[in-house]
C-alpha positions in Angstrom: 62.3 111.6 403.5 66.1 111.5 403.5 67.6 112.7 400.3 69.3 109.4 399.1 65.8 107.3 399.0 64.3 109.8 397.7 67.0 109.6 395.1 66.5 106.1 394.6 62.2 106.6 394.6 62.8 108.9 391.8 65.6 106.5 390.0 62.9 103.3 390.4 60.1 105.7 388.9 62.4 106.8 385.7 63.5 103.0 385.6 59.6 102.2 385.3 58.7 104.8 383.6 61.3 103.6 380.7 59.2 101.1 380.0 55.5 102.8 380.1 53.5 101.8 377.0 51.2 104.8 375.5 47.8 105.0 376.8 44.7 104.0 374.5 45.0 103.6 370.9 47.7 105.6 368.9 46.4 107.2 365.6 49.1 105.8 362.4 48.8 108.5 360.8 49.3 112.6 361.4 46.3 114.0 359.8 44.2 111.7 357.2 45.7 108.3 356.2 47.1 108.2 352.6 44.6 109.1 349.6 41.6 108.5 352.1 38.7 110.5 351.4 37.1 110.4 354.9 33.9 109.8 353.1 33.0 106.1 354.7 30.7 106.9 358.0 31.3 106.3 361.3 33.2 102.6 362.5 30.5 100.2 364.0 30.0 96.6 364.2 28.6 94.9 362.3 27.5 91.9 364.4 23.7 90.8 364.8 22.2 87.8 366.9 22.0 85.8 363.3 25.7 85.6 363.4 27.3 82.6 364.2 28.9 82.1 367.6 32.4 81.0 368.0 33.2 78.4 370.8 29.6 80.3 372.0 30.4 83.9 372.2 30.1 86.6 370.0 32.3 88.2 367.7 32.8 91.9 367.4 33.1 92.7 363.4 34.1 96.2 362.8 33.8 97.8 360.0 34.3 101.1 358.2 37.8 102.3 359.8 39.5 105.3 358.5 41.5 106.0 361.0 43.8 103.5 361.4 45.3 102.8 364.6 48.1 100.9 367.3 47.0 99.7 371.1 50.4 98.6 372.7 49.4 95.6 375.4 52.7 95.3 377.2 54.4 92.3 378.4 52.5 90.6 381.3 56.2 89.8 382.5 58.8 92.3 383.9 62.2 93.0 383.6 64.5 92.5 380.4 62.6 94.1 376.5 60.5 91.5 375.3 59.6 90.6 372.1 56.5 92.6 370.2 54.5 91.3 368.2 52.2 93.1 365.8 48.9 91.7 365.2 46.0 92.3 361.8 42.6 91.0 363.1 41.4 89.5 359.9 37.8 90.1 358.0 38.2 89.5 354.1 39.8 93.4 354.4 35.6 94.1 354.9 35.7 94.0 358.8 37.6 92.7 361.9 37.5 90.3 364.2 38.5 92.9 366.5 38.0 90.4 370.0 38.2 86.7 368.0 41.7 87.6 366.3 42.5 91.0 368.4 42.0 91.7 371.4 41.8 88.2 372.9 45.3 87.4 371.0 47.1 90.0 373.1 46.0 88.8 376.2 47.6 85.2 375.3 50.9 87.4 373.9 50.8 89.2 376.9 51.1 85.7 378.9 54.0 84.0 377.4 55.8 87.4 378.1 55.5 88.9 374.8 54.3 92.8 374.3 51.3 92.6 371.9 50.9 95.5 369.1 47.0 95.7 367.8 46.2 97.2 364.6 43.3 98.2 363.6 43.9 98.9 360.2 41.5 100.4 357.0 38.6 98.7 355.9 36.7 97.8 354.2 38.8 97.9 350.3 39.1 101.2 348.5 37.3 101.6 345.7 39.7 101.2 342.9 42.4 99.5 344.6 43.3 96.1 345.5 42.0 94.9 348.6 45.2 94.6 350.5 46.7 98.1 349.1 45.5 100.5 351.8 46.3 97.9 354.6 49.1 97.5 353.6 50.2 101.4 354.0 48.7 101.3 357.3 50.8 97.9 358.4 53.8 99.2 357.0 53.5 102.2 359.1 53.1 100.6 362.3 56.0 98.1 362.4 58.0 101.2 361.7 56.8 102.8 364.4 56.9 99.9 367.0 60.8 99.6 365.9 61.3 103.2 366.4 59.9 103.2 369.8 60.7 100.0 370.8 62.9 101.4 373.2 60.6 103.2 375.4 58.0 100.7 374.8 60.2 97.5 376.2 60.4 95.9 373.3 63.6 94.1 371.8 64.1 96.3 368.1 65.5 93.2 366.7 62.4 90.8 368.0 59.2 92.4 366.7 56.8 90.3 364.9 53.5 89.8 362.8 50.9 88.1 363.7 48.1 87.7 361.2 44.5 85.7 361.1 43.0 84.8 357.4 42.7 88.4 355.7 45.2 89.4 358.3 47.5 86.8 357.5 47.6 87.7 353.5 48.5 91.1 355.1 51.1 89.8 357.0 52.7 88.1 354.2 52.2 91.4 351.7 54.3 93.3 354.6 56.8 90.4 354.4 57.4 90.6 350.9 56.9 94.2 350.9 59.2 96.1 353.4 62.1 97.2 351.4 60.3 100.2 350.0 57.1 102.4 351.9 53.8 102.3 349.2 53.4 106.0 350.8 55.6 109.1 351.0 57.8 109.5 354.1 55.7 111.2 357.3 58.5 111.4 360.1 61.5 109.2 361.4 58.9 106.3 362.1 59.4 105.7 358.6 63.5 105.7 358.2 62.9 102.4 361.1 62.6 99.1 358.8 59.5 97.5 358.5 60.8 94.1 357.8 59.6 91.7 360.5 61.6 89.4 362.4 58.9 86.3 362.0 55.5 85.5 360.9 53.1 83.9 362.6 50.0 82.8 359.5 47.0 81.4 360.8 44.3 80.1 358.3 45.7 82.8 355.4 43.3 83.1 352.5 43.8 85.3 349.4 47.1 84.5 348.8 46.4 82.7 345.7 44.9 83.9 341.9 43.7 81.6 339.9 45.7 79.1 341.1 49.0 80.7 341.2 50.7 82.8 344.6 49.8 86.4 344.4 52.9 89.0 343.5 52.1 91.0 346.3 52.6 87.8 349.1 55.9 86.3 347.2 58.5 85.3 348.9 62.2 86.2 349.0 65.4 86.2 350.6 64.6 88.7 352.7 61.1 87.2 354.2 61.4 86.3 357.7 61.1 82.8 359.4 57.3 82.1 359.1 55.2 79.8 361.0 51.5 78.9 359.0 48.4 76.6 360.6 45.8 75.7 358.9 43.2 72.8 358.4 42.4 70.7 355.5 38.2 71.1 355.7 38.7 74.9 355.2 36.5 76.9 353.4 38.8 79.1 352.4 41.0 76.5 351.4 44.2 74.8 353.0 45.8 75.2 349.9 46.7 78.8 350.4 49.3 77.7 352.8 50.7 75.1 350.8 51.1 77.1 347.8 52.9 79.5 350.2 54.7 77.0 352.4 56.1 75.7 348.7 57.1 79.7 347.8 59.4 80.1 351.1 60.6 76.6 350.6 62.1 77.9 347.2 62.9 81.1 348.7 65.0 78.7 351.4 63.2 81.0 354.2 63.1 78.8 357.0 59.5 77.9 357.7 56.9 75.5 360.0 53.6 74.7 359.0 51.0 72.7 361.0 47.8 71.4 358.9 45.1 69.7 360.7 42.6 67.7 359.9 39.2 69.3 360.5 38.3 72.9 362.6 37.1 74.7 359.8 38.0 78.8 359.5 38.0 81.7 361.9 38.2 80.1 365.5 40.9 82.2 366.7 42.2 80.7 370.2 38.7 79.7 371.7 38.6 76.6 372.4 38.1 73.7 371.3 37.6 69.9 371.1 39.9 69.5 368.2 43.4 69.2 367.8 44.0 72.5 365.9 42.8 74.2 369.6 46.4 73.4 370.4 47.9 75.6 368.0 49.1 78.6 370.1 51.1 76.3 372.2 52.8 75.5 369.0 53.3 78.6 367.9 54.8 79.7 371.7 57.2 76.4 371.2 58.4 77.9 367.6 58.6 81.4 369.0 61.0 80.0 371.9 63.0 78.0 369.0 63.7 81.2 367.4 64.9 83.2 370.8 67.5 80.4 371.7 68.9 80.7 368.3 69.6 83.9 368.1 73.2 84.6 368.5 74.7 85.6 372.1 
């Protein structure tokens, strides 16, 4: 082969190669995740034929996850970094909806061009600690570490997301008003990147409110990104945990969209759907867009 294409073979590999997400999952943490005793069992799902099937498939539930975990699904598009965005399977913080709210979400990222971040983050709750507390160490962690590889993982630094389902959502919110300052001590230079996300995306949240009132841990500020909710009004979990947090970024003028339907219940992910709240994603895709063209030149 004549030196000069080989030159260029070599220059189109690197090129590529620049933008190579890791194989398989990527453990969060170097060595045990903070104050984790190890002491839980091996993960498994939980999932039996009594469960109820969503749009008539299965869900996988897992549950028992000590070590916590990133699975980068790059962009299904090529060419300029795309947006990331980081997504927390929700599960009450007891299990996840690892395909419902997981993997299946990626592979609709991965379609609009965006490069989808999976975390499989600790549960169920630590004894002795709020429900949200260890998550929220883990979710932490990995937005730092999407923004400090974002780079070599094609992904724009200043365009990297959360994405969050019920449990997940509250999650999402907790990292939103919680990125100024790591709940853990300092591991490498994953954790000098900010944490702060760029936008929200908060489908069905639950657990944002006690006894009536917004959680301290989920309040808005200033500083909480642009945040898009859905939810419907026959919810068990209750449609008013996104109105009480619609009302919070509101007063913290955070600019925000929210979508309420009328009936679909809780935990349908994207399957499908007769009802109107099946055609959330394609909101969500419009509000994503919304946010790219405004984004200064």
């Amino acid at each position: 082969m004549p030196r000069r294409f080989r030159y260029l073979l070599i220059s189109g590999l690197i090129a590529l190669g620049a933008y190579a997400a890791p194989p398989g999952p990527i453990p969060l943490w170097k060595g045990p995740a903070p104050g984790d005793m190890g002491n839980l069992g091996p993960e498994y799902d939980t999932t039996t034929a009594k469960e109820n099937l969503i749009a008539g498939r299965r869900v996988a539930r897992i549950t028992n996850v000590s070590s916590p975990t990133l699975t980068v699904y790059p962009a299904a598009k090529a060419g300029a970094a795309s947006a990331g965005v980081v997504v927390f399977p929700g599960g009450g913080y007891r299990i996840l909806a690892w395909d419902l709210e997981g993997t299946e979400v990626c592979e609709w990222l991965n379609s609009t061009g965006v490069t989808c971040i999976l975390v499989k983050y600790r549960v169920p709750a630590r004894e002795g600690q709020p429900p949200y507390a260890a998550p929220l160490q883990d979710a932490q962690r990995a937005v730092g570490m999407v923004r400090a590889h974002a780079k070599e993982w094609g992904i724009d630094p200043q365009r990297i997301g959360v994405l969050g389902f019920s449990a997940g959502a509250h999650l999402a919110a907790a990292l939103d008003a919680n990125f100024e300052k790591r709940s853990y001590d300092r591991v490498d230079e994953a954790d000098d990147a900010s944490c702060r996300p760029d936008f929200a995306i908060l489908i069905y949240p639950g657990g944002m409110l006690r006894y009536g009132k917004l959680g301290a841990e989920a309040q808005p500020s200033a500083g909480t990104p642009p945040t898009f909710l859905v939810q419907t009004e026959d919810d068990p979990v209750h449609v008013e945990n996104s109105l009480a947090y619609y009302a919070a970024l509101k007063a913290a003028k955070v600019p925000a969209e929210m979508h309420l339907y009328p009936s679909g219940g809780h935990g349908y992910g994207l399957r499908p759907s007769p009802l109107a709240v099946t055609t959330w994603p394609a909101r969500a895709e419009d509000w994503m867009r919304s946010l790219a063209a405004a984004r200064p030149r």
